[in-house]
C-alpha positions as CSV (number, residue, x, y, z in Angstrom):
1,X,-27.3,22.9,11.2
2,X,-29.7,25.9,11.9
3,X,-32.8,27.3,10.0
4,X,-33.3,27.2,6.2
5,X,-35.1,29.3,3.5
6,X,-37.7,27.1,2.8
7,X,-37.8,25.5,-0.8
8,X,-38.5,22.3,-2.7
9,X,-35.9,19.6,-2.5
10,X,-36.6,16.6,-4.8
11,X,-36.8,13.4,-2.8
12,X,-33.8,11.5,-3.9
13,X,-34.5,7.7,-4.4
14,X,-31.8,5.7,-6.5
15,X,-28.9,4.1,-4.1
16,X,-25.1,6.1,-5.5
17,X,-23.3,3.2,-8.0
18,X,-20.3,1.6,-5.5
19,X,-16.6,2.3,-5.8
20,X,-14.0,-0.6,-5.3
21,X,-15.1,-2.6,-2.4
22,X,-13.2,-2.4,0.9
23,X,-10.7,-5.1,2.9
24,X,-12.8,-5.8,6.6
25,X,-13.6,-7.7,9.1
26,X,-17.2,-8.2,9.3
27,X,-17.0,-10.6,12.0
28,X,-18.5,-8.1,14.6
29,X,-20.7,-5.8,12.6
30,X,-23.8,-7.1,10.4
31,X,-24.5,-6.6,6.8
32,X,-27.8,-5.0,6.0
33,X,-30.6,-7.1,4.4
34,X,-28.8,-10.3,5.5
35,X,-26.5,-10.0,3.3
36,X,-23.4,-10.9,4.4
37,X,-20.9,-9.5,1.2
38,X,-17.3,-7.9,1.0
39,X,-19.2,-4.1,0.2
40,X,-22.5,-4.2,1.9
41,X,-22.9,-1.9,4.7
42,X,-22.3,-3.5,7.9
43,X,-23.7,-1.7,10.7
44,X,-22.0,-2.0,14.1
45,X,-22.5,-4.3,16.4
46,X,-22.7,-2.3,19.3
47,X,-25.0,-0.1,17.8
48,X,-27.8,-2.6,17.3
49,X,-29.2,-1.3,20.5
50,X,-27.9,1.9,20.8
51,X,-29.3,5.2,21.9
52,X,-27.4,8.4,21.4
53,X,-26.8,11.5,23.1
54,X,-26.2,15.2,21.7
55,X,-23.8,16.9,23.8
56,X,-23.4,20.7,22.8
57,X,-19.9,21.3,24.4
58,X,-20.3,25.1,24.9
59,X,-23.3,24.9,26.6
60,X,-23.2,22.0,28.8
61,X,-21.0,23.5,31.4
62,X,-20.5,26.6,32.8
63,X,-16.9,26.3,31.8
64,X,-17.5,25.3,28.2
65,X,-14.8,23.0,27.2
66,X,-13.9,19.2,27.2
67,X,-12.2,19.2,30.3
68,X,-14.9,20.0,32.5
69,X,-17.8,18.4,30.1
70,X,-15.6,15.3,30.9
71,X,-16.9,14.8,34.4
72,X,-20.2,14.2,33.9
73,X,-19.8,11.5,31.4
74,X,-20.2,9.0,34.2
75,X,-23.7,10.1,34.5
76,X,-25.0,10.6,31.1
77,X,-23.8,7.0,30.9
78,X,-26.3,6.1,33.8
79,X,-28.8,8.1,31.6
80,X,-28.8,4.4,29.6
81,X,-27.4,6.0,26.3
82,X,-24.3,4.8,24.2
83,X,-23.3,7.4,22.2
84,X,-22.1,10.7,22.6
85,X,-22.9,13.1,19.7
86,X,-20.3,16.0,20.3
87,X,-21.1,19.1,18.8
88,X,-18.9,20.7,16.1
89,X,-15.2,21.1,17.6
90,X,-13.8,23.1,15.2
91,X,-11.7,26.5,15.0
92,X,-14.5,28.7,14.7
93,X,-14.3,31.7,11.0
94,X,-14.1,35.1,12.0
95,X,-14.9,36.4,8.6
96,X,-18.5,37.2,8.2
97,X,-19.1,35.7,12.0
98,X,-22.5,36.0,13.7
99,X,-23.7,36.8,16.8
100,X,-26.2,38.1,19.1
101,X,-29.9,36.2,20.0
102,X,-31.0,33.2,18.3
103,X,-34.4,36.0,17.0
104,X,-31.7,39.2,16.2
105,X,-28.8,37.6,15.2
106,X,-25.9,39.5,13.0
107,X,-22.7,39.8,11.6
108,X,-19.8,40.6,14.1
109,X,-16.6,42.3,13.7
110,X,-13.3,40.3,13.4
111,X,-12.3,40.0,17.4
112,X,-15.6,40.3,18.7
113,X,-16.4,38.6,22.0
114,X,-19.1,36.4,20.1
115,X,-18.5,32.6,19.9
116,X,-20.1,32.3,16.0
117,X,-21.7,29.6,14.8
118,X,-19.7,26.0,15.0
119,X,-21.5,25.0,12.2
120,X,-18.7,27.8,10.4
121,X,-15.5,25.3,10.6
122,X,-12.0,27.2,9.7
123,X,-9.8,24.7,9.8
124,X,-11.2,20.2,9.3
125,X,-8.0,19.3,11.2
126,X,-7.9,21.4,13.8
127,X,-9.4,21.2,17.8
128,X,-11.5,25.3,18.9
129,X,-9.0,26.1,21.4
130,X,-12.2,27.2,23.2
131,X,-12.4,23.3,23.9
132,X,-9.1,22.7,25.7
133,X,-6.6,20.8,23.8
134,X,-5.7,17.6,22.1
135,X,-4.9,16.2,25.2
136,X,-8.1,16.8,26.6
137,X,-9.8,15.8,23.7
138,X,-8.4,12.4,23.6
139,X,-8.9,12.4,27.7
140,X,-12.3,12.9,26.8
141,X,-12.6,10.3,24.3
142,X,-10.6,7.5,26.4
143,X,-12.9,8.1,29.4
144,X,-15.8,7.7,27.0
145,X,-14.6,4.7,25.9
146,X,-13.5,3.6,29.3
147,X,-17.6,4.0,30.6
148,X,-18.7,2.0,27.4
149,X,-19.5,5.1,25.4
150,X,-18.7,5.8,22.0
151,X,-18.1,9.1,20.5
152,X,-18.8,10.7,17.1
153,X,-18.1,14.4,16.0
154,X,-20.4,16.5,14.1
155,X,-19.1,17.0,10.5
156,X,-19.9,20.0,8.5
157,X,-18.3,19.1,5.2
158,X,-21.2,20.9,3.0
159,X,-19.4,24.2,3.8
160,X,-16.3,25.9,5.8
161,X,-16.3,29.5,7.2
162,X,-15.0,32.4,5.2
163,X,-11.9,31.9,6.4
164,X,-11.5,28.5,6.4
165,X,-7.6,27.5,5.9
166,X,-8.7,26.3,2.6
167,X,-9.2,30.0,1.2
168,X,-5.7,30.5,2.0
169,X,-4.3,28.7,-0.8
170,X,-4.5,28.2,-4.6
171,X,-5.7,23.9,-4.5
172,X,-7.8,24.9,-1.7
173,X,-9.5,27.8,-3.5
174,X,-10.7,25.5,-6.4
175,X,-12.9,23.7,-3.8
176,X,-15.4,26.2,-3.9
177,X,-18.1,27.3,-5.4
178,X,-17.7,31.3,-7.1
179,X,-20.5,33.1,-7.5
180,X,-20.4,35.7,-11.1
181,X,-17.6,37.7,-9.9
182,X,-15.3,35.0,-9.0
183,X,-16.0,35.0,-5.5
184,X,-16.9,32.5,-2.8
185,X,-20.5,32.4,-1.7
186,X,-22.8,31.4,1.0
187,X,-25.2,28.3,0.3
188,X,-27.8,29.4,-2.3
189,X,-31.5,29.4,-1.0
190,X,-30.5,30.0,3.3
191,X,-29.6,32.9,6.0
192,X,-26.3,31.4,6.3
193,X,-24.4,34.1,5.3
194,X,-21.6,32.8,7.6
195,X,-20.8,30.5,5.8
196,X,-18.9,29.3,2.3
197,X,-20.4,27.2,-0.3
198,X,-18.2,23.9,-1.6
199,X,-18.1,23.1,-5.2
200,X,-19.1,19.3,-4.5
201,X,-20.8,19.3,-8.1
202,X,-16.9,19.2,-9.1
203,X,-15.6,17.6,-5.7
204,X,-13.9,14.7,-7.8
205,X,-12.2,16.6,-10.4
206,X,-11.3,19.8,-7.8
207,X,-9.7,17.8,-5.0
208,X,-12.3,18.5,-2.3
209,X,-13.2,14.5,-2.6
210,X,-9.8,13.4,-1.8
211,X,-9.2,16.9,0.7
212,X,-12.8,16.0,2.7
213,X,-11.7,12.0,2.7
214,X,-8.0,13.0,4.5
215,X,-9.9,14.8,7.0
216,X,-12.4,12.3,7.8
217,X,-9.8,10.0,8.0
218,X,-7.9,12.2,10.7
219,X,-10.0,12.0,13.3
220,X,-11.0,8.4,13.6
221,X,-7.0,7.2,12.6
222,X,-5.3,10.0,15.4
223,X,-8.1,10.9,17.8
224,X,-10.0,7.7,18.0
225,X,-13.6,8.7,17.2
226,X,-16.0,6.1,16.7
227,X,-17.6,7.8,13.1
228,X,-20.0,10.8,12.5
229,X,-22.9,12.7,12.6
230,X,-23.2,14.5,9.2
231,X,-24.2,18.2,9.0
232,X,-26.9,18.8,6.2
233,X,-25.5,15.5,4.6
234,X,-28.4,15.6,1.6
235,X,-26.6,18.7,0.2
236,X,-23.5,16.6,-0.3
237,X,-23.2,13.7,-3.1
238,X,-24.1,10.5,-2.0
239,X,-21.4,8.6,-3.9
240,X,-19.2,11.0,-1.7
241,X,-20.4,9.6,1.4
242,X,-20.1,6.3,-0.2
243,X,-16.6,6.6,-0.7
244,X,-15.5,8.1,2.7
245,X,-17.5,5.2,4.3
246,X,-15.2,2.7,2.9
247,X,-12.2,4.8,3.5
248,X,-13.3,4.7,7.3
249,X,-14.0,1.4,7.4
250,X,-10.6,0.3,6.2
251,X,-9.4,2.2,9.9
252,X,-12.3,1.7,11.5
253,X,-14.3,-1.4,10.6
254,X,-17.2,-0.6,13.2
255,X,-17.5,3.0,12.5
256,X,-21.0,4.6,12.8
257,X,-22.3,7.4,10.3
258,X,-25.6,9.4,11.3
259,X,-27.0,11.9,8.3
260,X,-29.1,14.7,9.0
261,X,-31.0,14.2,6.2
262,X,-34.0,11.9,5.6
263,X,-32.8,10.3,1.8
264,X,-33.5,6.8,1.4
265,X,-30.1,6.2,-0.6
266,X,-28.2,6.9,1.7
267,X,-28.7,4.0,3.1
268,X,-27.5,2.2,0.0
269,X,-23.7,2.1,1.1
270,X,-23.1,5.5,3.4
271,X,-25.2,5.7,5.9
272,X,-26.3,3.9,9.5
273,X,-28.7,6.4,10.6
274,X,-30.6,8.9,9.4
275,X,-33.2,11.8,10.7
276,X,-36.9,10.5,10.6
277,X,-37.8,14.4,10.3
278,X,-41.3,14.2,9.1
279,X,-42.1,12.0,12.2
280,X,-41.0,14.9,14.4
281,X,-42.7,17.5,12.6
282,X,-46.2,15.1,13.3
283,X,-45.3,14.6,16.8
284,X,-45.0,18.3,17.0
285,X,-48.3,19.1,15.2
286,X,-49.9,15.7,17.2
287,X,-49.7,18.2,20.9
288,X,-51.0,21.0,19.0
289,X,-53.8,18.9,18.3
290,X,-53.8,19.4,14.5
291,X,-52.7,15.8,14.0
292,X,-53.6,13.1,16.0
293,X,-53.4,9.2,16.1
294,X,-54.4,8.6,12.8
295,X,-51.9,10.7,11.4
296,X,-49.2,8.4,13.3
297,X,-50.8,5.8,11.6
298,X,-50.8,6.9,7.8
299,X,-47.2,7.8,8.6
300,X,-46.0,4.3,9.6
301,X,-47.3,3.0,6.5
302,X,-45.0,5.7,4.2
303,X,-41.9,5.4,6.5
304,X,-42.1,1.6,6.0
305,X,-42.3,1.7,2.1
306,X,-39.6,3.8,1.8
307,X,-36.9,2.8,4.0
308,X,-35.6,-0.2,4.2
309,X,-36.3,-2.6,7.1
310,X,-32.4,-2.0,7.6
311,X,-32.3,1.7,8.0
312,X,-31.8,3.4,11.2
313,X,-34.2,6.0,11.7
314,X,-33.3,8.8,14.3
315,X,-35.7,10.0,16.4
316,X,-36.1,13.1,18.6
317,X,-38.7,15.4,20.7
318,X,-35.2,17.6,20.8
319,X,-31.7,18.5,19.5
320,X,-30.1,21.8,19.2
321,X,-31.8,23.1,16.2
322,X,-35.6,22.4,17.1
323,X,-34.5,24.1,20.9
324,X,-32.6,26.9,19.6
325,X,-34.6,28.2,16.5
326,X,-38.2,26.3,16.9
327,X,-38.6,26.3,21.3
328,X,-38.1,24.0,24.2
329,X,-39.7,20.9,24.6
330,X,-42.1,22.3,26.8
331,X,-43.0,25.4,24.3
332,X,-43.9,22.3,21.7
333,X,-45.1,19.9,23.6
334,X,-46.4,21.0,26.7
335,X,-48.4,18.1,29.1
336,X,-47.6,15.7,25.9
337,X,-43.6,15.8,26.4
338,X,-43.1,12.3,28.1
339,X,-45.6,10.6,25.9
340,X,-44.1,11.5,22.8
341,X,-40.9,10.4,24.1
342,X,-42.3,7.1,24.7
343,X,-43.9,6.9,21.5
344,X,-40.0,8.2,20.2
345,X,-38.2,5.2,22.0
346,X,-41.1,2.4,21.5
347,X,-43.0,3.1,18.2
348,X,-39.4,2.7,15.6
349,X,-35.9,3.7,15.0
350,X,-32.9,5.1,17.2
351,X,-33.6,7.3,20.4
352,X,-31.9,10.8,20.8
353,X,-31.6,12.5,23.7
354,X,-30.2,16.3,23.7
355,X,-28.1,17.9,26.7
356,X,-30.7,19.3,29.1
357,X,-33.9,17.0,28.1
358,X,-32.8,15.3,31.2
359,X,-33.6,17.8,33.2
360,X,-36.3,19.5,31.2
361,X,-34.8,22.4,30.2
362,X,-37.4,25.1,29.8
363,X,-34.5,27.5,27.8
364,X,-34.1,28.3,24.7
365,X,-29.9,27.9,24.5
366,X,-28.3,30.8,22.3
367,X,-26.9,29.6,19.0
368,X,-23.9,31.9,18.7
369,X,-23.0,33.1,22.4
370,X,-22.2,30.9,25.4
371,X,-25.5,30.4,27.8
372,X,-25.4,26.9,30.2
373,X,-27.8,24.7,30.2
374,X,-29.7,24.8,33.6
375,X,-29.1,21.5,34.9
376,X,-31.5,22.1,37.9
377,X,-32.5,18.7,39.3
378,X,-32.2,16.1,36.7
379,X,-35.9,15.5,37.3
380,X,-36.6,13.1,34.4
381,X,-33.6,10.8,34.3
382,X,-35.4,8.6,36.0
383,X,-37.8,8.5,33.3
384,X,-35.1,8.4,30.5
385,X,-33.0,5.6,32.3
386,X,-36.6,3.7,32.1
387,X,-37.2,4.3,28.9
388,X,-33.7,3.5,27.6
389,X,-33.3,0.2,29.2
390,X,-36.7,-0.9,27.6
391,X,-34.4,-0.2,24.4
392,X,-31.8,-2.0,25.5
393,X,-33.3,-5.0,27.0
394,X,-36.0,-5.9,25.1
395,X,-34.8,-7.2,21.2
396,X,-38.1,-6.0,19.7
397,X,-37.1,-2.4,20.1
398,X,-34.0,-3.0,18.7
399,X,-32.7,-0.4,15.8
400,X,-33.5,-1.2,11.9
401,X,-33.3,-4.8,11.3
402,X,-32.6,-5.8,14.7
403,X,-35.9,-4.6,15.7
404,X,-39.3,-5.5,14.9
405,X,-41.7,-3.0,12.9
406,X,-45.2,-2.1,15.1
407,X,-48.3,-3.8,14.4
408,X,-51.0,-1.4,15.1
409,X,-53.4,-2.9,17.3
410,X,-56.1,-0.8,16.8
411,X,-57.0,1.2,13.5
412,X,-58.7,4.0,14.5
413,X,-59.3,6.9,17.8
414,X,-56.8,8.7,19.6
415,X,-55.5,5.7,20.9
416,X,-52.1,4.8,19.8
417,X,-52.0,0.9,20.8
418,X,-49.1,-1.7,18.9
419,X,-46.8,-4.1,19.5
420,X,-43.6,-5.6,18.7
421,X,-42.8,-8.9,19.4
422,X,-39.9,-11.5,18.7
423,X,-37.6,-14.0,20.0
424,X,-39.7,-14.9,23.0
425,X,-40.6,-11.1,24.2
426,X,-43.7,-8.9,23.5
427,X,-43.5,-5.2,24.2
428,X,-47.4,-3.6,23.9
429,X,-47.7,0.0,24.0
430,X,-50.9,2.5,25.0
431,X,-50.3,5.8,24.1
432,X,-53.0,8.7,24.3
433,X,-52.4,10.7,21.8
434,X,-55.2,13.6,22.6
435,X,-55.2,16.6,25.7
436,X,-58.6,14.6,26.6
437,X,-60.1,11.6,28.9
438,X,-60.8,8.4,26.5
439,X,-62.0,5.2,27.4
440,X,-60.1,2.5,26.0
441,X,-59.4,-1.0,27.2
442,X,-56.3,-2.2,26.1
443,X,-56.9,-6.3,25.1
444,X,-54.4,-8.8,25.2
445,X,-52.6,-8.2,28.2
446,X,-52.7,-11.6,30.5
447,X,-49.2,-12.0,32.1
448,X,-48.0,-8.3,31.1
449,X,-46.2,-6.3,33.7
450,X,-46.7,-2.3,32.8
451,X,-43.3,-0.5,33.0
452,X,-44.2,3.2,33.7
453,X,-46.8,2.0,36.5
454,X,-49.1,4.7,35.0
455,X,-52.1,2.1,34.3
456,X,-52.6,-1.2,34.9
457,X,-54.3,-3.3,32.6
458,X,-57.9,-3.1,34.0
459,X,-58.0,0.4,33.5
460,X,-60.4,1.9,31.2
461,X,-59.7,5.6,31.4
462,X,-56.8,7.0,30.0
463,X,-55.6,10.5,31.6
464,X,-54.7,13.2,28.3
465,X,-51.0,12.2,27.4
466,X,-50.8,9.2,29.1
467,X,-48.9,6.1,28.5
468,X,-47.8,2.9,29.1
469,X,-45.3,0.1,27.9
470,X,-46.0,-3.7,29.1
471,X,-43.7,-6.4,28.5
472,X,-44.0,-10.2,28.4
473,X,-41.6,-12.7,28.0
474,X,-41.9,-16.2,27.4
475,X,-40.5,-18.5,29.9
């Protein structure tokens, strides 16, 4: 969503007991750990490969809405991504609504010009009419699907706005949370002051399991979305999630669920994906230069006894919060952008790719008020389209357990030098992780052909932030 109060949040690790199981097909999907039951979580099997895309609707056009955002779909899908992540879509509260810049932002009168936050959802069921209509919602969804593409919605189902049809009647005012005066509140512990706190300590005795569940169930049985990317998902009970994902699955058998959160038990049951946010904080510090190789190193080793082999693991240089609250990719990252998106597509997990990295948008979109993203160019689709087809192609870099974990190559330096290998194909990668010249002769490399064309295998000098990805495949 956008920024929080910092405070400690106890790392969850038991996987949520499972409700009845579900009725499926799992004929084209694949059970995690190889285990092929009637309630294991089955990931998709289009998604074995998959890269997604963040697409914030306001922003991407000048016009703002579906309609127009619809058009370019042909070429994000040349991009070499699969999913489109859309934004919240919601009606949009007016109670409590903020505006102004991302740095002086406040509340607004009812009728203001400001847009809000679509992280503040009035109404589950409902299409912002900002957007265009259900027609061209579905218009937009059935040309997505027509390119290849599928299509999840942000869900925001820790909180509603102020608002929020919910408020307006007596079942749907027992879903909240009341501060000491009977009152709904804001989430305890943030700035979100926009927004309403749900009582999901109660949600199975209140109604907001079985209220949340109908709405879920809404868009993927009338609108045809392919699942969801899940706002804050930690602050919500896991057996929740559970639930809703065998709900969808009894529409949907191939649906996709992405958390923002980075909770191992949630991939118990719930859960494809999920945020691999300490990696982007390192890859963050690692261009500063207070991290460097070694700390990518000492992470791998954490991130791979903790989740399991099957998890998805999202990774990013960008999305709408890190360029909205935290700067642009080139604010962060400066000359190290490109290589830490290599090290983001090759090193583990599932590649993101927000609106405008494309292009490498040097702008800081406002949160709350409309402001296009300057398109400009497209100067590094080139490089994307590269980088997404080594994802594609090659099943090494495959997501979860499709892929094939790194083996670090070498141990120590500023060099970040590993491999993945299997069924017949070995992707190395040479990464320098450091704003300096180092020597370093990469081993190993007979019958390689270098991707990026940066370096060749002779060389012994690596430019600061360079890179390269070789490939061999057996005959």
């Amino acid at each position: 969503m956008y920024r929080l109060i910092p405070f400690c949040v106890a790392t969850l690790l038991m996987v949520a007991c499972s409700d009845a199981p579900a009725d499926r097909d799992s004929s084209s999907a694949h059970a995690v750990n190889g285990t092929d039951t009637s309630d294991a979580l089955i990931h998709p099997e289009w998604s074995r490969n998959a890269v997604i895309y963040e697409m914030n609707v306001r922003q991407h056009t000048p016009q703002g809405d579906l309609r127009s955002a619809m058009l370019d779909l042909a070429r994000i899908k040349q991009l070499g991504v699969d999913v489109i992540w859309l934004m919240p879509v919601h009606p949009i509260g007016e109670v409590n609504r903020k505006g102004g810049e991302n740095s002086d932002n406040y509340l607004v009168q009812p009728g203001s010009a400001s847009l809000g936050s679509p992280y503040s959802v009035r109404d589950y069921k409902a299409l912002n009419p900002d957007y265009g209509t259900w027609q061209d919602f579905d218009a937009f969804v059935n040309m997505a699907h027509d390119y290849g593409l599928k299509v999840i919605i942000d869900w925001v189902a820790n909180h509603t706005a102020f608002d929020a049809v919910w408020t307006e009647t007596a079942e749907g005012q027992g879903y909240y949370l009341l501060d000491d005066e009977g009152k709904i509140q804001p989430p305890t512990g943030t700035d979100w002051v926009d927004v309403a706190q749900l009582d999901w300590e109660r949600g199975a005795e209140n109604g907001l399991y079985t209220a949340m569940e109908d709405a879920m169930l809404f868009w993927v049985r009338d609108h045809d979305i392919d699942g969801y990317r899940c706002d804050v998902a930690g602050k919500v009970p896991t057996p929740f999630w559970d639930r809703v994902r065998r709900t969808l699955e009894r529409e949907e058998p191939e649906v996709f669920m992405l958390a923002e959160a980075e909770e191992p038990e949630h991939h118990g049951r719930a859960f494809d994906a999920s945020y691999a946010w300490e990696f982007h904080h390192i890859t963050n510090q690692v261009a500063k230069g207070s991290m460097n190789a070694d700390s990518v190193r000492d992470y791998l080793n954490r991130e791979f006894e903790r989740f399991p082999a099957s998890a998805y693991r999202l990774n990013f240089i960008t999305n709408h919060d890190e360029n909205s609250w935290n700067g642009t990719v080139a604010e962060r990252y400066g000359d190290a952008n490109r290589a830490m998106a290599v090290m983001c597509g090759t090193l583990f997990g599932t590649p993101l790719v927000y609106g405008g990295q494309e292009s490498e948008m040097n702008k800081r979109l406002r949160f709350f008020e409309k402001d296009t993203i300057p398109w400009g160019d497209y100067r590094a689709m080139s490089f994307y389209r590269i980088l997404h087809d080594l994802h594609h192609r090659h099943p090494p870099l495959f997501n979860g357990e499709f892929g094939v974990r790194p083996v670090q190559l070498v141990q120590e330096g500023d060099v970040l030098f590993f491999e993945r290998a299997s069924e017949g194909t070995s992707v190395k990668v040479v990464i320098n992780l450091s704003d300096k010249l180092v020597e370093f002769q990469p081993e190993g490399l007979d019958g390689y052909k270098a991707t990026f064309a940066h370096q060749s295998s002779s060389k012994e000098v690596w430019e600061p932030w360079s890179f390269e990805v070789f490939v061999k495949k057996d005959a």
